[in-house]
C-alpha positions, 0 to 999 in steps of 0.5 A: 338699547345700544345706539345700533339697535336704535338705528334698525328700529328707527329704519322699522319706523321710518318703513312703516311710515313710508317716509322714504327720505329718512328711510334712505339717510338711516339705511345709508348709516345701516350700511357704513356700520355693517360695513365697518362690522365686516371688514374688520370682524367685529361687532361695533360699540356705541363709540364706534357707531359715533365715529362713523356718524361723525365720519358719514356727518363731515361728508354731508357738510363737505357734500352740501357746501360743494352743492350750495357753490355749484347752484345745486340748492336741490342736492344741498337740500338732500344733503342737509336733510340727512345732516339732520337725520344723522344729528340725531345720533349724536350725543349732546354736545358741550357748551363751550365753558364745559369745553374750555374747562375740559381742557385746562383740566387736560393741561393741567393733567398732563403738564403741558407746558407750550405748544409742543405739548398739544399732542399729550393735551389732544390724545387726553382730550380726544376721548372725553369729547368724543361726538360732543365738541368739533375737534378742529375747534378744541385743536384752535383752543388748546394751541391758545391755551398753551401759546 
């Protein structure tokens, strides 16, 4: 079953339990997939479906830190109910030995040599970490790995 077809059958379940808070965060998702899927005519694969939970994911936080400063516990609490559903879809996440290793390997791999590199070391990385590691936080070690 591809992760899209997971999602419709999470939103079926969510309706037939009338929970309507979870049913409106996976037809938020629903929606931003069958958008994407029209706008660019194509029918999206399980890393593409990633992507646009990471996307709809990095709004919710952004979203929720800016309700938690604005005294709005009420809106950030809806916000991190949904970080939550859309957590769900996620892949398992890297520990951060798997991570560091994953990265000398890519050093390694694609000779880097100083900072200059990162690009080559990023580019490598990027795919393999996918939805499995905040790549803010790989970026900040590669440029330690490579000083």
């Amino acid at each position: 079953m591809t992760l899209k077809q997971q999602i419709s059958e999470d939103m079926k379940n969510a309706m037939r339990a009338k929970d309507s808070a979870r049913l409106g965060a996976v037809r938020l998702l629903l929606a931003a997939i069958k958008q994407k899927e029209v706008d660019e005519r194509i029918e999206l694969d399980d890393a593409a479906v990633i992507a646009i939970v990471e996307k709809l994911l990095k709004q919710r936080k952004d979203s929720a830190s800016q309700y938690q400063a604005a005294g709005r516990m009420d809106l950030a609490d809806q916000e991190n109910f949904e970080i939550g559903v859309l957590n769900a879809y996620m892949p398992q996440a890297m520990s951060a030995e798997e991570v560091a290793a994953l990265i000398q390997q890519a050093v390694t791999e694609t000779g880097a040599a100083s900072a200059r590199d990162m690009g080559k070391v990023i580019a490598w990385l990027k795919p393999k970490l996918a939805g499995r590691a905040d790549m803010a936080a790989v970026s900040g070690l590669v440029k330690t790995a490579l000083a």
